[in-house]
Structures are given as C-alpha cells and as structure tokens.
CHARMM-style PDB file with segment names, atoms N, HN, CA, C and O in Angstrom:
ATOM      1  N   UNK     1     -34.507  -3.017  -7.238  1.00  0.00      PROA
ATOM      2  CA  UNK     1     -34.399  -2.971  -5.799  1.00  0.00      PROA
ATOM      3  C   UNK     1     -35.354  -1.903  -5.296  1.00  0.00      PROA
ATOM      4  O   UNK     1     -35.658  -0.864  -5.881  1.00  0.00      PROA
ATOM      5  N   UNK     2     -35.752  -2.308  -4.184  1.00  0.00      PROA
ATOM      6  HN  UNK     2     -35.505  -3.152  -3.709  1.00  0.00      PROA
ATOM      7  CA  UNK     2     -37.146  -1.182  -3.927  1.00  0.00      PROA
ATOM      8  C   UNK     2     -36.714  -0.524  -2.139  1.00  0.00      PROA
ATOM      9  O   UNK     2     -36.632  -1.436  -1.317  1.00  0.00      PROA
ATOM     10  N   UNK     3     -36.543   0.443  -1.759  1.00  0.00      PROA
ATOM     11  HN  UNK     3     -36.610   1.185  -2.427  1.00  0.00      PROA
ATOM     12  CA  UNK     3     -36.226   0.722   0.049  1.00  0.00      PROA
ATOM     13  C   UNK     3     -37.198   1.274   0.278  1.00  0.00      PROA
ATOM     14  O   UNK     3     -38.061   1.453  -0.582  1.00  0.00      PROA
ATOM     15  N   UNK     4     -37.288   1.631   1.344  1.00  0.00      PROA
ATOM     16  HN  UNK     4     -36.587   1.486   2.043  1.00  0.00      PROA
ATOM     17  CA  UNK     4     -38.002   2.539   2.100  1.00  0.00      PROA
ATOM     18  C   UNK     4     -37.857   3.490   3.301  1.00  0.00      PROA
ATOM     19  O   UNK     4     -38.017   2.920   4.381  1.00  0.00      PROA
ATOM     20  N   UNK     5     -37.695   4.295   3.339  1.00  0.00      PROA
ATOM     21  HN  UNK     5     -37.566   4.757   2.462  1.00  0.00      PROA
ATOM     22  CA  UNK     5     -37.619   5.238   4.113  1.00  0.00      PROA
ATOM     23  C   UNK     5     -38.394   6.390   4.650  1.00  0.00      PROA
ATOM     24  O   UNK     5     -39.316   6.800   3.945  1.00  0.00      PROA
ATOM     25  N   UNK     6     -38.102   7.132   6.091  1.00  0.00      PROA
ATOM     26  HN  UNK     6     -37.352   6.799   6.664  1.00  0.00      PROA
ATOM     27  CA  UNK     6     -38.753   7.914   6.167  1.00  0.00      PROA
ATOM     28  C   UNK     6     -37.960   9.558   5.501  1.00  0.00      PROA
ATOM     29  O   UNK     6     -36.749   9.544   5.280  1.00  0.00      PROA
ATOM     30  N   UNK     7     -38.619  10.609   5.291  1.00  0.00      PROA
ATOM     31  HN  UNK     7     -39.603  10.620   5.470  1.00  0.00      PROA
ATOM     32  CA  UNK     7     -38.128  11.280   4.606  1.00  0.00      PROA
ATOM     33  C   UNK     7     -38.614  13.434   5.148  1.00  0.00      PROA
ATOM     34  O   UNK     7     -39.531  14.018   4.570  1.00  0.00      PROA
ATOM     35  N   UNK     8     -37.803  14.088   6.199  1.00  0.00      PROA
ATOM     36  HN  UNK     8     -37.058  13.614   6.669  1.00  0.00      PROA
ATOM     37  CA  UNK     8     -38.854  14.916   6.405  1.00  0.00      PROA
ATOM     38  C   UNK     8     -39.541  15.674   5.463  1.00  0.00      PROA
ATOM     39  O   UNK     8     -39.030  16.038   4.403  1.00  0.00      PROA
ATOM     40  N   UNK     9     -40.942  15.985   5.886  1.00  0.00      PROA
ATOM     41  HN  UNK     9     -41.357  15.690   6.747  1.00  0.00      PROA
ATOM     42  CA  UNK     9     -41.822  16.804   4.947  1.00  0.00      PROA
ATOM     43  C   UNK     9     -40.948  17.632   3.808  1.00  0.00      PROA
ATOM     44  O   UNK     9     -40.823  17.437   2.599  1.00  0.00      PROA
ATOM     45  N   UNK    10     -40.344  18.733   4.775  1.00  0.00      PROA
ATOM     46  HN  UNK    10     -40.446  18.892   5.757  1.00  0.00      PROA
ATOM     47  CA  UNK    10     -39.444  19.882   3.939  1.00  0.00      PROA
ATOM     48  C   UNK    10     -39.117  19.513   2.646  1.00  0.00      PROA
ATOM     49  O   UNK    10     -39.497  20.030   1.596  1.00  0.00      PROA
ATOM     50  N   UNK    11     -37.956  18.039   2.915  1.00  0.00      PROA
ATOM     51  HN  UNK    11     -37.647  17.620   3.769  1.00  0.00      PROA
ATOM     52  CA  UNK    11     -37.153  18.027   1.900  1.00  0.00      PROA
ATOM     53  C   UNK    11     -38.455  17.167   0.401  1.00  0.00      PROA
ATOM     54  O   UNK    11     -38.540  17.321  -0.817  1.00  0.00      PROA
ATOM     55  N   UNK    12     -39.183  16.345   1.386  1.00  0.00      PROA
ATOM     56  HN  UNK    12     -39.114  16.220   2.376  1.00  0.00      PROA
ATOM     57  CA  UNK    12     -39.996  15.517   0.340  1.00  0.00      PROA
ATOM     58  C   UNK    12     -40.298  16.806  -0.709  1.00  0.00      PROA
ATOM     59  O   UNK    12     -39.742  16.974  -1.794  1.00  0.00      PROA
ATOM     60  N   UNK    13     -41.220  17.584  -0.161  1.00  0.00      PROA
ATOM     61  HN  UNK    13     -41.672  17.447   0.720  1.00  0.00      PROA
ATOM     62  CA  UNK    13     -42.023  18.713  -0.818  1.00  0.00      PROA
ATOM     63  C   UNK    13     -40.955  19.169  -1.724  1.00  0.00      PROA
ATOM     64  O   UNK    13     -41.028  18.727  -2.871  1.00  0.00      PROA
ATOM     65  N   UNK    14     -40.286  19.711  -1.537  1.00  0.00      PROA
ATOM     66  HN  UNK    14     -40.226  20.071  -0.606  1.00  0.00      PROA
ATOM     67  CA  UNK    14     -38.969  20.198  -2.357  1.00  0.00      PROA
ATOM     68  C   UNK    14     -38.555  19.208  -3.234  1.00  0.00      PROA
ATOM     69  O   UNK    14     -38.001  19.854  -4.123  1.00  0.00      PROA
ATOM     70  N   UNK    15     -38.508  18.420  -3.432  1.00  0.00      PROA
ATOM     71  HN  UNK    15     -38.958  17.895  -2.709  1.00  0.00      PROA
ATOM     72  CA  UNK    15     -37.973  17.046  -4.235  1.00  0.00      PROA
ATOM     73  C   UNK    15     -39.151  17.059  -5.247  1.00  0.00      PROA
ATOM     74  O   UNK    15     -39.142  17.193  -6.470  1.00  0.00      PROA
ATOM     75  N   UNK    16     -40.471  16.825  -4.100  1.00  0.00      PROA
ATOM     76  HN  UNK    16     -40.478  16.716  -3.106  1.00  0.00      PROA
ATOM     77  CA  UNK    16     -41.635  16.880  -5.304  1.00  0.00      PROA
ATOM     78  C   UNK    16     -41.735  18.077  -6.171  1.00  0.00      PROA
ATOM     79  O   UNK    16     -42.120  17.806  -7.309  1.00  0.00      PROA
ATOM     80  N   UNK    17     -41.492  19.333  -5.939  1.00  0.00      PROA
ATOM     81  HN  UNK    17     -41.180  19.553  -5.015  1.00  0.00      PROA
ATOM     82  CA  UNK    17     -41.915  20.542  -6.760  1.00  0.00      PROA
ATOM     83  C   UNK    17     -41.052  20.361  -7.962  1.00  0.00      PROA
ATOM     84  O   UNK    17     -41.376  20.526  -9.139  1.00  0.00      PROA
ATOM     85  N   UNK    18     -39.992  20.023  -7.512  1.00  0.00      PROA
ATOM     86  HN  UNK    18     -39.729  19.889  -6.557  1.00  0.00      PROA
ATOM     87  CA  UNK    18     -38.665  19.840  -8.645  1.00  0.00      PROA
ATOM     88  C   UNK    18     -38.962  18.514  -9.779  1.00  0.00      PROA
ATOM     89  O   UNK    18     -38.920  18.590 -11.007  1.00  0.00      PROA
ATOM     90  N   UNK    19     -39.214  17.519  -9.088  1.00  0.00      PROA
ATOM     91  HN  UNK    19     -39.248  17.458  -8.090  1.00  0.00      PROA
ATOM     92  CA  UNK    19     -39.536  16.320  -9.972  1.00  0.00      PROA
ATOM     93  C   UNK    19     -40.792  17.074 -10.683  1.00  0.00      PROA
ATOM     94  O   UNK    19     -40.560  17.085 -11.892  1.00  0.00      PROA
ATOM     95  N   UNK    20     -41.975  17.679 -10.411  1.00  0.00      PROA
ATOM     96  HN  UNK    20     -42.163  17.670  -9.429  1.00  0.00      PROA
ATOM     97  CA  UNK    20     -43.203  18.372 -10.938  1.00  0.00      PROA
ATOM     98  C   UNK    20     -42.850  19.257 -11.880  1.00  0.00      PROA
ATOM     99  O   UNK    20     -43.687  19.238 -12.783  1.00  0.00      PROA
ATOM    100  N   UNK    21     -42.086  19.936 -12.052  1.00  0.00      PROA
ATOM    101  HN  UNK    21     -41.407  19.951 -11.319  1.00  0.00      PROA
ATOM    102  CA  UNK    21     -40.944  20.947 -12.821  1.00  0.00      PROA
ATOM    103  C   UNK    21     -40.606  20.703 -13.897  1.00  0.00      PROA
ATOM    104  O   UNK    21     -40.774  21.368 -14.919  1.00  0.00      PROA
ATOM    105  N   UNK    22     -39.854  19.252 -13.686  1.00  0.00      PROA
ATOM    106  HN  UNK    22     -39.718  18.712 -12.855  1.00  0.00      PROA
ATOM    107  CA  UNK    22     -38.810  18.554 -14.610  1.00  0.00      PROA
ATOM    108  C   UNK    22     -39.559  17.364 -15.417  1.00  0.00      PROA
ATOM    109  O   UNK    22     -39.125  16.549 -16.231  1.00  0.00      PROA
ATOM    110  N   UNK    23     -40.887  17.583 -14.863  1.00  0.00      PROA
ATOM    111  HN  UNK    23     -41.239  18.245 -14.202  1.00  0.00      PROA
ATOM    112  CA  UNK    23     -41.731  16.048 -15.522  1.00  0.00      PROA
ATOM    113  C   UNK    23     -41.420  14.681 -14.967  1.00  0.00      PROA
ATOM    114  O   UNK    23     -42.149  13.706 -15.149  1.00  0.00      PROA
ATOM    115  N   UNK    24     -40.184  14.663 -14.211  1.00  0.00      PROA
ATOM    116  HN  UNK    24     -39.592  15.455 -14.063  1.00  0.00      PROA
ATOM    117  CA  UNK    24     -39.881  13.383 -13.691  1.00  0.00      PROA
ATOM    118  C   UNK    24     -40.120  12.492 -12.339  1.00  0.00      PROA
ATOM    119  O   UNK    24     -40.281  13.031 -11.243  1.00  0.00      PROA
ATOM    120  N   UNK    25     -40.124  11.349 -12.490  1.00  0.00      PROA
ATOM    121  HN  UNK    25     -39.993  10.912 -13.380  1.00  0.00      PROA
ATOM    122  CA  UNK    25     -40.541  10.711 -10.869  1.00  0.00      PROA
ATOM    123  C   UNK    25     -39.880  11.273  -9.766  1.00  0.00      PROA
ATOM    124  O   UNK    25     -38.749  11.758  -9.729  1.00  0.00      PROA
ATOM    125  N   UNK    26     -40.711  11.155  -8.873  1.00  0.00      PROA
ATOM    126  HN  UNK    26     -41.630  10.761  -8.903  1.00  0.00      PROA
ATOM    127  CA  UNK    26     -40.072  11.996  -7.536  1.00  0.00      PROA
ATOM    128  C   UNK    26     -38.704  10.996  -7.102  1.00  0.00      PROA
ATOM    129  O   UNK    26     -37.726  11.443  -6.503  1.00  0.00      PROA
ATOM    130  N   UNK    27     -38.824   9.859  -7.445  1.00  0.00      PROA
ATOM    131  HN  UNK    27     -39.619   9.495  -7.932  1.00  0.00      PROA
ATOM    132  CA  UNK    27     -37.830   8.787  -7.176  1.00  0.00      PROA
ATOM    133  C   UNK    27     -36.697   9.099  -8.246  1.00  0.00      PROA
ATOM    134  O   UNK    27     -35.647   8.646  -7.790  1.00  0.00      PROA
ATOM    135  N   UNK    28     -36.545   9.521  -9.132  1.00  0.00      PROA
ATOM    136  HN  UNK    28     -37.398   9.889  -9.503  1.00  0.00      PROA
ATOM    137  CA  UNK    28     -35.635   9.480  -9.409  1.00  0.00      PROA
ATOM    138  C   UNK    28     -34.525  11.469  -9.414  1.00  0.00      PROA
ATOM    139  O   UNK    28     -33.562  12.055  -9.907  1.00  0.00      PROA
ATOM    140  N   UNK    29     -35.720  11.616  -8.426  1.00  0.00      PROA
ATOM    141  HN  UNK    29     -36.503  11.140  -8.026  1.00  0.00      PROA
ATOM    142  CA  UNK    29     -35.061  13.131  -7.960  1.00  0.00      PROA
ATOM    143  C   UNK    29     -33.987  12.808  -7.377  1.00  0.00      PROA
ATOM    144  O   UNK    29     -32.836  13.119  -7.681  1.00  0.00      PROA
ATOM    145  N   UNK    30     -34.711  11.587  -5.735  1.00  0.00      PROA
ATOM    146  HN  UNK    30     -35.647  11.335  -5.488  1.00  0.00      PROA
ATOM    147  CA  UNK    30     -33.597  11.320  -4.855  1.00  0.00      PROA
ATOM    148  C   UNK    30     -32.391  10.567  -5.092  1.00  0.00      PROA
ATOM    149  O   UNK    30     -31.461  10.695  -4.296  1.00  0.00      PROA
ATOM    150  N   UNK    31     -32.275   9.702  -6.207  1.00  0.00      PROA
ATOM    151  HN  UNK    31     -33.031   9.597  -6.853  1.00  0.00      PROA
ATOM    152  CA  UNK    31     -31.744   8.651  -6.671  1.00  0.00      PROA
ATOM    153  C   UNK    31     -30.805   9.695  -7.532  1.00  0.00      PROA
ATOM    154  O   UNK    31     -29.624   9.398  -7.708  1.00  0.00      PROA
ATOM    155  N   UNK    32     -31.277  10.776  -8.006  1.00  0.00      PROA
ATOM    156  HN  UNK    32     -32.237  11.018  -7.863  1.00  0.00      PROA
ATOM    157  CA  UNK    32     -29.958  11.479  -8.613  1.00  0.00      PROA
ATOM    158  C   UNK    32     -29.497  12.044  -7.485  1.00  0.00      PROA
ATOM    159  O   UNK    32     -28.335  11.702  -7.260  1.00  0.00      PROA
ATOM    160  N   UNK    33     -29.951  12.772  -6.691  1.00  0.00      PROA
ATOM    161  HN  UNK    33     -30.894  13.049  -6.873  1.00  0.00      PROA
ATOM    162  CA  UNK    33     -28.896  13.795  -5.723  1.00  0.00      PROA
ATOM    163  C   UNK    33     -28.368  12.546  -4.905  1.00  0.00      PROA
ATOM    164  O   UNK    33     -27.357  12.887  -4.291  1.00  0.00      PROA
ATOM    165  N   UNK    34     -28.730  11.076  -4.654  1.00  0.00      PROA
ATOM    166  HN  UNK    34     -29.551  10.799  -5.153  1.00  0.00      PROA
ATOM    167  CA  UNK    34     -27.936  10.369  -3.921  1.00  0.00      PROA
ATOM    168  C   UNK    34     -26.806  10.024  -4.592  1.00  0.00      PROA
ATOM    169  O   UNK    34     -25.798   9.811  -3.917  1.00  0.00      PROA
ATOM    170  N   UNK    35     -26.751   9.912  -5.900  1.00  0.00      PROA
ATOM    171  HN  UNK    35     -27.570  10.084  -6.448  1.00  0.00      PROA
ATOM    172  CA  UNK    35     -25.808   9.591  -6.602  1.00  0.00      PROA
ATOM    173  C   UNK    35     -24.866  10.560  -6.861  1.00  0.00      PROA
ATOM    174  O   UNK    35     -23.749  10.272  -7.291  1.00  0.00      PROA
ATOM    175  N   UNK    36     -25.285  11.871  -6.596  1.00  0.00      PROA
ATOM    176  HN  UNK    36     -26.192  12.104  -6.247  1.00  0.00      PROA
ATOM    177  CA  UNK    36     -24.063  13.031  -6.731  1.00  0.00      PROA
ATOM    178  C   UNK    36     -23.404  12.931  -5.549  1.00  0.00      PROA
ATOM    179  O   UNK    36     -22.203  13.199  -5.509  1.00  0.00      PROA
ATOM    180  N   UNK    37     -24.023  12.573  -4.539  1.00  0.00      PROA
ATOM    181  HN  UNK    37     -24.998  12.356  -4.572  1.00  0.00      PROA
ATOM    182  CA  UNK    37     -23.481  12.650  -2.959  1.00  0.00      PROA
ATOM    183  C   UNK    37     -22.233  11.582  -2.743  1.00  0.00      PROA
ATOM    184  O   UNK    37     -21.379  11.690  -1.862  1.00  0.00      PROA
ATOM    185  N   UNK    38     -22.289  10.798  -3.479  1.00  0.00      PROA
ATOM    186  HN  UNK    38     -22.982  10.710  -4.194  1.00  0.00      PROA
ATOM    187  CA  UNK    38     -21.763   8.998  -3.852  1.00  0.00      PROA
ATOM    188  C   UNK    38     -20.026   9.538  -3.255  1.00  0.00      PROA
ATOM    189  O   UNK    38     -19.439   9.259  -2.210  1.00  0.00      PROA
ATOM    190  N   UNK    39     -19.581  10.450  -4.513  1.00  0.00      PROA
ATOM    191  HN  UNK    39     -20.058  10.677  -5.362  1.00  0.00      PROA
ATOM    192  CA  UNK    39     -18.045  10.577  -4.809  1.00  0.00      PROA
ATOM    193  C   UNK    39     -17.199  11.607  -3.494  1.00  0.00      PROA
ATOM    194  O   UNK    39     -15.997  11.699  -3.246  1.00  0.00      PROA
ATOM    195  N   UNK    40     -18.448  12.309  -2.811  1.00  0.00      PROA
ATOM    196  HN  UNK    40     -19.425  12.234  -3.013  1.00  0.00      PROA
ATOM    197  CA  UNK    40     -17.647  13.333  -1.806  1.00  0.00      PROA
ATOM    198  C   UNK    40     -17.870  11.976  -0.574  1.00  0.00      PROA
ATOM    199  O   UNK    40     -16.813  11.910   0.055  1.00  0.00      PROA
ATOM    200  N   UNK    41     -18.682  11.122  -0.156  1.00  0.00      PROA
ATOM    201  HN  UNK    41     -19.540  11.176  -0.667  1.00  0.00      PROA
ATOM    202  CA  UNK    41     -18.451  10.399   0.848  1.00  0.00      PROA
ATOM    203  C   UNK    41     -16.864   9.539   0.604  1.00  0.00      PROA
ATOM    204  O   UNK    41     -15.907   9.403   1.367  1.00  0.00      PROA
ATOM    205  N   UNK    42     -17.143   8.990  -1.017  1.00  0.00      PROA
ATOM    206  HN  UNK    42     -17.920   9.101  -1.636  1.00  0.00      PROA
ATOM    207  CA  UNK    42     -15.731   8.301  -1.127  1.00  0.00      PROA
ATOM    208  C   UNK    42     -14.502   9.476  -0.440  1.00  0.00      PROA
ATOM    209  O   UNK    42     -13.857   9.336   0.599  1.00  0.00      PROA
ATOM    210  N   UNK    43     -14.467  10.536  -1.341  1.00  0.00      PROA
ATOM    211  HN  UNK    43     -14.990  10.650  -2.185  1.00  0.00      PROA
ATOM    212  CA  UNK    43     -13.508  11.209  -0.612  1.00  0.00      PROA
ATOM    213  C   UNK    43     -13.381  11.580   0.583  1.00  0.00      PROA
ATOM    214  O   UNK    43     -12.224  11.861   0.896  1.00  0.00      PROA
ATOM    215  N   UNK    44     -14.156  11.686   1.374  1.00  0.00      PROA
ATOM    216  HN  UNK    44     -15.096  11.457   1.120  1.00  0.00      PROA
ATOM    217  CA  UNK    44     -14.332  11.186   2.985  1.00  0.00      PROA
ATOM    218  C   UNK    44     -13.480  10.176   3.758  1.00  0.00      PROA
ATOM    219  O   UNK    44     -12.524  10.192   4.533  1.00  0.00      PROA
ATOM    220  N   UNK    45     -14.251   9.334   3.199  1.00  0.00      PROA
ATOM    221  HN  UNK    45     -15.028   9.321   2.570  1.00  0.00      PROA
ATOM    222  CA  UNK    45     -13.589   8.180   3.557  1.00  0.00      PROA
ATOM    223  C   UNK    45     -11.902   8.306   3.472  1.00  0.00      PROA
ATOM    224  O   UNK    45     -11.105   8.529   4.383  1.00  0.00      PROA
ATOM    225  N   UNK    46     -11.646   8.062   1.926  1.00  0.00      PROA
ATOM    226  HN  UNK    46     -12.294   7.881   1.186  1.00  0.00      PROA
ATOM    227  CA  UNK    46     -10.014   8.395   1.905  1.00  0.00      PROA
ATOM    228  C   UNK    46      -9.485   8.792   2.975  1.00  0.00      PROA
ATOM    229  O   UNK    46      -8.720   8.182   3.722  1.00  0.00      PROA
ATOM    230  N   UNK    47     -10.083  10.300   3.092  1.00  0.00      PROA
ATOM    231  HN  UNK    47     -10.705  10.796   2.485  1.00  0.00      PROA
ATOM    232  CA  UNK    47      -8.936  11.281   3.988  1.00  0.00      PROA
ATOM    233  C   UNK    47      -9.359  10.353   5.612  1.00  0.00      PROA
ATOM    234  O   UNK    47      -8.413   9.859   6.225  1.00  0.00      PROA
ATOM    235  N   UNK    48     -10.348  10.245   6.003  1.00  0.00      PROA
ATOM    236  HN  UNK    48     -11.117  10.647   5.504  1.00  0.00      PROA
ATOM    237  CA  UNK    48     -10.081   9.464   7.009  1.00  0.00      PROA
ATOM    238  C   UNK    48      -8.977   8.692   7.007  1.00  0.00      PROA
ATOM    239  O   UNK    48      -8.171   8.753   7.935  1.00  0.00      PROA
ATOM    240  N   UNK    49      -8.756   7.588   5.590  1.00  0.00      PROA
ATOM    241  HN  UNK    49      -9.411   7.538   4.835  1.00  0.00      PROA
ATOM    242  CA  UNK    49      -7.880   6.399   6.449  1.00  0.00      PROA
ATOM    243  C   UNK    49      -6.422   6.781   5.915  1.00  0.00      PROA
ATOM    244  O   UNK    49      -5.631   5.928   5.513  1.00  0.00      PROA
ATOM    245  N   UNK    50      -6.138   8.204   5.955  1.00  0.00      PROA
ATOM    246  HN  UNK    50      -6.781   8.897   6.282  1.00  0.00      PROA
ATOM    247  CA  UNK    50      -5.050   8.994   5.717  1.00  0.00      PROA
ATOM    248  C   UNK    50      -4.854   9.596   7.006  1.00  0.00      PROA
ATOM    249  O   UNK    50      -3.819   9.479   7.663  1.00  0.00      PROA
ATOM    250  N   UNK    51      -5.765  10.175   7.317  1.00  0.00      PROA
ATOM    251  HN  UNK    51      -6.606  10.270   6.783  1.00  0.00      PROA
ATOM    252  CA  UNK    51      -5.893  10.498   9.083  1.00  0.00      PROA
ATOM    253  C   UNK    51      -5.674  10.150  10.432  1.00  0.00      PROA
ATOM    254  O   UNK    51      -5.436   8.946  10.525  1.00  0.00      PROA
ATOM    255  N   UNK    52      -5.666  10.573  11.202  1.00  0.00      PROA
ATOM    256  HN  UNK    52      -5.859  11.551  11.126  1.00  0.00      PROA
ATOM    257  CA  UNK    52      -6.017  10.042  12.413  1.00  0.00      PROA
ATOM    258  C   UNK    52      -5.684  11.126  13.460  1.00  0.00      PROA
ATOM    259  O   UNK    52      -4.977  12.049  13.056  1.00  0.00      PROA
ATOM    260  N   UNK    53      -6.145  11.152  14.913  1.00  0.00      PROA
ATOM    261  HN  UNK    53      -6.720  10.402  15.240  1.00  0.00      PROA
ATOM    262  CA  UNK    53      -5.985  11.650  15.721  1.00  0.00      PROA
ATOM    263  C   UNK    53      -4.987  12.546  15.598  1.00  0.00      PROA
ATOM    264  O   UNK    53      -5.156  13.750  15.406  1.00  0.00      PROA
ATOM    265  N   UNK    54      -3.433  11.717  15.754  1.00  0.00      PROA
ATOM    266  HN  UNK    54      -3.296  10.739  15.909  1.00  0.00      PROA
ATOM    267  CA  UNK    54      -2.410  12.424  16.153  1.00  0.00      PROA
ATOM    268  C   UNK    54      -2.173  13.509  15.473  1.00  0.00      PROA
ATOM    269  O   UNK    54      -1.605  14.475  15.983  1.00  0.00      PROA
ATOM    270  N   UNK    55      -2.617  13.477  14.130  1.00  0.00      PROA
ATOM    271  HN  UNK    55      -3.078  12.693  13.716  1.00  0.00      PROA
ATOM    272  CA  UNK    55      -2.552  14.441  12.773  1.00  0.00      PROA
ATOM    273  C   UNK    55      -3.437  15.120  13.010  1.00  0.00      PROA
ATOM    274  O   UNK    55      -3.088  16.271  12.748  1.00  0.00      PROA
ATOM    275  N   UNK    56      -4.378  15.096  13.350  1.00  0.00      PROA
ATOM    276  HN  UNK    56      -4.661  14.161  13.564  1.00  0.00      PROA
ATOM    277  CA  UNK    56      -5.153  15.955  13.958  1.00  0.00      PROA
ATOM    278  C   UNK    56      -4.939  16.995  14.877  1.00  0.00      PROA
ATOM    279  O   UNK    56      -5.157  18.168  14.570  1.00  0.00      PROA
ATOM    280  N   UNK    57      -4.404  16.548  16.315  1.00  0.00      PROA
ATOM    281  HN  UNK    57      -4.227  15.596  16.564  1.00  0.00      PROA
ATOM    282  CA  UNK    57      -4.173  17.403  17.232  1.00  0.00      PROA
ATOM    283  C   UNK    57      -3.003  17.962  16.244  1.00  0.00      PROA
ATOM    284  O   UNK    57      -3.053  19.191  16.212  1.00  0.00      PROA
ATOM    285  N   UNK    58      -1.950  17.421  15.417  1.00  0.00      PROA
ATOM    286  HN  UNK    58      -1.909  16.422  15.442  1.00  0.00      PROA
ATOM    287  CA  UNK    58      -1.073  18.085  15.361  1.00  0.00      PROA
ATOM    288  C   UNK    58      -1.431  19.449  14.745  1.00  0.00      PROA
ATOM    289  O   UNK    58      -0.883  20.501  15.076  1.00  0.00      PROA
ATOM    290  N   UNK    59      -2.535  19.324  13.690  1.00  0.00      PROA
ATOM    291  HN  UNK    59      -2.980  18.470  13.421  1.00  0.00      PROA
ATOM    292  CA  UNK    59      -2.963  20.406  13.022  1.00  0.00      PROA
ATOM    293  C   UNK    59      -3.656  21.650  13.869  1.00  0.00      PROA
ATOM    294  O   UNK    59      -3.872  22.813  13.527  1.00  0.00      PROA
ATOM    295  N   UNK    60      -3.970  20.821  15.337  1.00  0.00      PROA
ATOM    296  HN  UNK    60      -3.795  19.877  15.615  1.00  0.00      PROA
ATOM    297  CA  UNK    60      -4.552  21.753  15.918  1.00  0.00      PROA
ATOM    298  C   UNK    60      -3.585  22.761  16.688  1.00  0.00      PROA
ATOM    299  O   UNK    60      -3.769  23.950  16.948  1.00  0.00      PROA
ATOM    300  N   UNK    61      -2.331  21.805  17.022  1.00  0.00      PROA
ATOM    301  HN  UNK    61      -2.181  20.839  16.811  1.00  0.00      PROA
ATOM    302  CA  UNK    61      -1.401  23.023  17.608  1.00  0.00      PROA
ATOM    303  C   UNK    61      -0.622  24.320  16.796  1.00  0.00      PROA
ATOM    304  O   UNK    61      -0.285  25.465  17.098  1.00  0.00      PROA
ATOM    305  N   UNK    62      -0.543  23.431  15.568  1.00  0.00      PROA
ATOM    306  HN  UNK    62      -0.817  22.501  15.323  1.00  0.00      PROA
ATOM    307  CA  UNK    62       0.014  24.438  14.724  1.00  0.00      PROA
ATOM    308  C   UNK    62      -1.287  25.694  13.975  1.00  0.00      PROA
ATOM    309  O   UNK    62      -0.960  26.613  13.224  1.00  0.00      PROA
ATOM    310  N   UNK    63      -1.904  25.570  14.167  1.00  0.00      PROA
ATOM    311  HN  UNK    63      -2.170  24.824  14.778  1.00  0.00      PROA
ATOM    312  CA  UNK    63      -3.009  26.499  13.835  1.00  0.00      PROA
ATOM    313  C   UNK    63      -3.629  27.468  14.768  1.00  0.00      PROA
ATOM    314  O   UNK    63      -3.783  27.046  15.914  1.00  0.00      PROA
ATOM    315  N   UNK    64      -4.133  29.035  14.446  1.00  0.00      PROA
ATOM    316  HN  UNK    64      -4.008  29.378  13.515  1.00  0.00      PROA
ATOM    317  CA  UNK    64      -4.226  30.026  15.362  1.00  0.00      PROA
ATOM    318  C   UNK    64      -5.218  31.045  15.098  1.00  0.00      PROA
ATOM    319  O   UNK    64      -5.100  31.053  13.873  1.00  0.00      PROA
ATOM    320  N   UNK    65      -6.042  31.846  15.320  1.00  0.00      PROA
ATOM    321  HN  UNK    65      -6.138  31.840  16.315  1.00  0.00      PROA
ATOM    322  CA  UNK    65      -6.459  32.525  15.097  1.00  0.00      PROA
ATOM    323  C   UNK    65      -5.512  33.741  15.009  1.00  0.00      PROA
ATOM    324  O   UNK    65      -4.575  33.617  15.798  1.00  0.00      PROA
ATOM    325  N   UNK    66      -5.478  34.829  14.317  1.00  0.00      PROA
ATOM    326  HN  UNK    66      -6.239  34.929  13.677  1.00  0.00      PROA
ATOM    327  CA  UNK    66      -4.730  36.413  14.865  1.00  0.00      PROA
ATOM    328  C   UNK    66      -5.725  37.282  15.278  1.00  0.00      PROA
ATOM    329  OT1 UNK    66      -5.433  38.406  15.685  1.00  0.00      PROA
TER     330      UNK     66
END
C-alpha cells in the first residue's frame, strides 16, 4: 500500500536524521512511530465510549483547585 502525505519540514528533517543514524528508510521511521501511536488512540477511544458529557461535568463539579 503506498499514501501520501504532506508532512511539516521540522518533523520530516527529524525523521530523516534518525532514519540517517539508524541506516534505515525514512519510511519506515514513520511507519514505526505510527504504529506505537496505534494502542494509546485505541485507548482513547475506549474511554470515550465509557464517557460522556454528564460524567464529565460531573467530574468537573466535584473537582477544585486549593
């Protein structure tokens, strides 16, 4: 499968120095840190459809600064 995207400078450059580093394709720099990213969106998700509003505000009343 092949995508394409745009990507800002910053992070490209940084991806490249590291893939340059490690000997490896710059593609499979992003393709690993996308794949570490994979399991905290799942857990995202979860707590969303555990969530909702009302649980929300509720957390907000019961919570305070001192």
């Amino acid at each position: 499968m092949s995508i394409s995207f745009d990507i800002p400078d910053e992070i490209y450059n940084e991806a490249r120095s590291l893939a340059e580093a490690h000997h490896l394709p710059i593609e499979e720099v992003f393709v690993t840190a996308f794949a570490e990213q994979l399991p905290a969106w799942h857990r995202l998700l979860e707590r969303k459809a555990r969530g909702g509003r009302a649980k929300f505000l509720t957390v907000l009343d019961h919570s305070y600064i001192s």
